[in-house]
C-alpha positions as CSV (number, residue, x, y, z in Angstrom):
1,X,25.7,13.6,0.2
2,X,22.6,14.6,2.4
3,X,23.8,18.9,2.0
4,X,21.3,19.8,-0.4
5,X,18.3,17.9,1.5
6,X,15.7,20.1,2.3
7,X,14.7,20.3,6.1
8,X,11.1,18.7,6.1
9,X,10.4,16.3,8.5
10,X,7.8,14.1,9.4
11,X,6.5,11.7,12.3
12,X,7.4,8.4,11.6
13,X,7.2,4.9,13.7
14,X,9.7,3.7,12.5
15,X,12.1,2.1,9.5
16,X,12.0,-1.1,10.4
17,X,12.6,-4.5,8.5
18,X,9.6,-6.3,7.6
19,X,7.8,-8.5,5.6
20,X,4.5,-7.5,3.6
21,X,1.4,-8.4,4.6
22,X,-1.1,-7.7,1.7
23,X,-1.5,-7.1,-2.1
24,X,0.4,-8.5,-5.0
25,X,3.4,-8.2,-3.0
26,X,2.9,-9.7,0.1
27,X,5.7,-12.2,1.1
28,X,8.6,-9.8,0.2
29,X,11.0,-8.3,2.7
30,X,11.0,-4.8,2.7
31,X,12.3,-1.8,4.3
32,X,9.3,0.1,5.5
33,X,8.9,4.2,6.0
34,X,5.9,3.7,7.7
35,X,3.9,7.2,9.0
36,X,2.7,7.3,12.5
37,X,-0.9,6.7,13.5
38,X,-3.0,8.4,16.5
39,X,-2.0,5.8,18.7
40,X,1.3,4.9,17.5
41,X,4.5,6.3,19.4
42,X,5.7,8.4,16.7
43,X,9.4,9.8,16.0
44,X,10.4,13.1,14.4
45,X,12.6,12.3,11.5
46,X,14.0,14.8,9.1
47,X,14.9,14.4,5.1
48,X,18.0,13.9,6.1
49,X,17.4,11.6,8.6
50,X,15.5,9.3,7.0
51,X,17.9,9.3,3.6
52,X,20.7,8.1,6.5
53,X,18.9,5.6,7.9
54,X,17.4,4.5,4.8
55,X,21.3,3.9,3.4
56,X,22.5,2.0,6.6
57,X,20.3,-0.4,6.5
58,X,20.1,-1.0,2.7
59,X,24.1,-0.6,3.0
60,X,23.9,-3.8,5.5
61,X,20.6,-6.0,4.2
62,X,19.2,-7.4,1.5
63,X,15.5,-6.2,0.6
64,X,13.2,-6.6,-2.4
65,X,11.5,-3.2,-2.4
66,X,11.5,-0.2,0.0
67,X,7.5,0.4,1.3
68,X,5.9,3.2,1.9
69,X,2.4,3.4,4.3
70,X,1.4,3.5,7.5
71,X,-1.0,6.4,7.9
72,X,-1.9,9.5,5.6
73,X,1.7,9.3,3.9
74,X,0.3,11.3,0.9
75,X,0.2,13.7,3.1
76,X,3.6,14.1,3.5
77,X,4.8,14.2,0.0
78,X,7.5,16.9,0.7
79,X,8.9,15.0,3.4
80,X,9.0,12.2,0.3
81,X,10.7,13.7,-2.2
82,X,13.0,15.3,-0.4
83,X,14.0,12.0,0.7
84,X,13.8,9.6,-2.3
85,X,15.4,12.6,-4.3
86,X,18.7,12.5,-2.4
87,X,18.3,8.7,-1.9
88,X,18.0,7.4,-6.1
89,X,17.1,4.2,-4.4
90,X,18.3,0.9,-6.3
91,X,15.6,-1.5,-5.5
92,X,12.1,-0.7,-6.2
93,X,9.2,2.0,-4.3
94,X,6.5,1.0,-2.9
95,X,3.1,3.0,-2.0
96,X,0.8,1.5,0.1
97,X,-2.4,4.5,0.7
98,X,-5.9,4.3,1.4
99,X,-6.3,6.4,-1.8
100,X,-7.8,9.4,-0.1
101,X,-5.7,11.8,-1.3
102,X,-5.5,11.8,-5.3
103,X,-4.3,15.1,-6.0
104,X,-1.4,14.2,-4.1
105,X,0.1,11.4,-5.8
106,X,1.6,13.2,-9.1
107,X,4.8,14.1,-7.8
108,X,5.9,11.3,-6.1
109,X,4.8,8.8,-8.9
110,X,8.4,8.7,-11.0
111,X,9.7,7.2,-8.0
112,X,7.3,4.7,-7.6
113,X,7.6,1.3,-9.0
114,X,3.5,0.0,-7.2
115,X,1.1,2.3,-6.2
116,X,-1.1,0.0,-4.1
117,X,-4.5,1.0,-2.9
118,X,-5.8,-0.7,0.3
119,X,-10.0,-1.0,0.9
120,X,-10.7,-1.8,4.4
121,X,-14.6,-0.9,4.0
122,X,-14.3,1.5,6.5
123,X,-15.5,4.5,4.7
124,X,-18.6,5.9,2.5
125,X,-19.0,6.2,-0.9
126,X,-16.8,9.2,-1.3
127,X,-13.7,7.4,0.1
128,X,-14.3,4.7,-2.6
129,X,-14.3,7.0,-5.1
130,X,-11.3,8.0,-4.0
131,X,-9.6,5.2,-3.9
132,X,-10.8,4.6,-7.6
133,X,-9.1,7.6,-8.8
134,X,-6.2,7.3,-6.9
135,X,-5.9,4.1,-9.1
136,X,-6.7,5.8,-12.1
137,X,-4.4,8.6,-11.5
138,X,-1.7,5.7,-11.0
139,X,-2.4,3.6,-14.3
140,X,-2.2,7.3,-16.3
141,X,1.1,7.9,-15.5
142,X,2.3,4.3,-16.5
143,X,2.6,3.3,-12.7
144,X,2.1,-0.8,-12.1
145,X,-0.9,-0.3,-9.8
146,X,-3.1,-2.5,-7.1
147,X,-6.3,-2.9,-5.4
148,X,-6.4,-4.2,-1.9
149,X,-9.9,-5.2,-0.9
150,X,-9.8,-6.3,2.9
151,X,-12.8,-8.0,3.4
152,X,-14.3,-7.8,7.0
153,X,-16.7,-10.0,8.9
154,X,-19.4,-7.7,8.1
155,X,-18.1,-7.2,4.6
156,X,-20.9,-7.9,2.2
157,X,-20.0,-9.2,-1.3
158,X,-21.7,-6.8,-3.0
159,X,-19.8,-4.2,-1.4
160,X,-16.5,-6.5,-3.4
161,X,-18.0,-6.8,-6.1
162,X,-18.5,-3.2,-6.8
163,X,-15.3,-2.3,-6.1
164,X,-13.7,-4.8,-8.3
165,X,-16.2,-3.2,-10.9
166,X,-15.3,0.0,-10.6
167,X,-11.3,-0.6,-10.3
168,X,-11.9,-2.1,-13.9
169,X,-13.9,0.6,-15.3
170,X,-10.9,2.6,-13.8
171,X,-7.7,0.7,-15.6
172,X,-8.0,-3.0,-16.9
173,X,-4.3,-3.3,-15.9
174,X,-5.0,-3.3,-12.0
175,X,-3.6,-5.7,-10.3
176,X,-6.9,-7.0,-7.6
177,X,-5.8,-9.4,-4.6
178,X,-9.0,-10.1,-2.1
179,X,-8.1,-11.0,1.3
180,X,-11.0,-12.6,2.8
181,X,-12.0,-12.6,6.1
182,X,-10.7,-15.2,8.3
183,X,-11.7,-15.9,11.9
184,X,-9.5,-15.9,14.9
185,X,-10.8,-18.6,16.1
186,X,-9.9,-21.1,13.1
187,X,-7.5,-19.3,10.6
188,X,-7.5,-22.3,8.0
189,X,-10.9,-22.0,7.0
190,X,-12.4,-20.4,4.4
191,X,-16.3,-20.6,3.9
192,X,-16.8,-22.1,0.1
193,X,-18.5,-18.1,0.0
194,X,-15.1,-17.3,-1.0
195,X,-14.3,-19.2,-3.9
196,X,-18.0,-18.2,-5.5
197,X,-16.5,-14.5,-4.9
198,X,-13.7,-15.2,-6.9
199,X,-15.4,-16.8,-9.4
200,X,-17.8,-13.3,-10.1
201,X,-15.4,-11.1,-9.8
202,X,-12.8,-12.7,-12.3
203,X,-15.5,-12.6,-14.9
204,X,-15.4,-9.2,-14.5
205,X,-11.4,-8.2,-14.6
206,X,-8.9,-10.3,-16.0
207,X,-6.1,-10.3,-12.4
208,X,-8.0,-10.7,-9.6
209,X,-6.4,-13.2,-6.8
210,X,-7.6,-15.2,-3.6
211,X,-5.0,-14.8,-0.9
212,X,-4.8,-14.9,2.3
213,X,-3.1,-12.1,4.6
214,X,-0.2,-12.6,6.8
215,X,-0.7,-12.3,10.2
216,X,1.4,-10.1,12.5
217,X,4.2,-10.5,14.0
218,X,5.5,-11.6,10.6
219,X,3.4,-9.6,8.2
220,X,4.0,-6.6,8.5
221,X,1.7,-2.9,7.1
């Protein structure tokens, strides 16, 4: 089964069990590949590796989609295919990428039921425009495709409001969920701010959603 895998491996932390925390999917149990940030205890996994652990814990769950994030996993796209290849998974792919890497997202998209785009509004203009075109890139290829705007407290709405703008200009088929900013201190409220957002931004694009994100230790990224 795993013989003609190609030895490319990757660091990894983990394949754990989880339940999404953002975007149109959030709510679902999936299995999650997640890629290994700087300050994350990372493991070497091969292909091969991955495609067994992948099938033991399919073989002994039950999961709605198989997720794909954690950091830069467009850069691993080898790694990927090699896996999902051997794999021929039977639930539906996941992407969840900051969008920085557009070129990169060809290959794996026949594998790919979501390509979902997450905005932290950490970045300059460039990494926006990014992100817009690894949407655009997406919604070509007949992908289902997201936008992920994670508001911080900082965050200001026109900053939202421009990205929802351009996300349109990019596809009218993108699926936008906003996830506002909520405070530690009282994680029920919502400032009436929000709701005004909401109300702007659906004028502009036809699927835009309020919602908010879960919280670890459930919710999961």
């Amino acid at each position: 089964m795993t013989g003609g895998v190609a030895m490319v491996a990757a660091a990894l932390a983990g394949v754990p069990a989880g339940v999404q925390a953002l975007g149109p999917w959030a709510g679902r149990r999936q299995l999650y590949v997640r890629f290994a940030g700087e300050a994350e205890t990372a493991t070497m996994y091969t292909a091969t590796a991955l495609l067994r652990e992948m099938a033991r814990q399919l073989g002994r769950s039950t999961f709605h989609s198989i997720v794909i994030g954690g950091r830069d996993p467009l850069g691993n796209v080898p790694f990927l295919l090699a896996a999902l290849e051997a794999a021929k998974p039977k639930i539906p792919v996941m992407l969840d990428t900051d969008g920085q890497r557009p070129e990169a997202l060809g290959k794996l998209l026949p594998f790919l039921a979501l390509t979902q785009v997450t905005v932290e509004f950490e970045g300059n203009d460039a990494s926006i425009d990014h992100a817009i075109s690894t949407l655009s890139a997406a919604a070509k290829a007949g992908c289902a495709h997201a936008l992920v705007a994670c508001a911080k407290e900082d965050t200001p709405d026109s900053a939202i409001l421009r990205l929802v703008e351009e996300a349109h200009n990019a596809s009218g088929a993108t699926q936008v969920v906003i996830h506002p900013f909520v405070s530690a201190e009282d994680s029920t409220m919502l400032d009436r701010r929000w709701a005004n957002l909401l109300e702007q931004t659906a004028a502009m694009h036809a699927d835009v959603r309020l919602a908010l994100r879960l919280p670890p230790p459930t919710g999961l990224r």
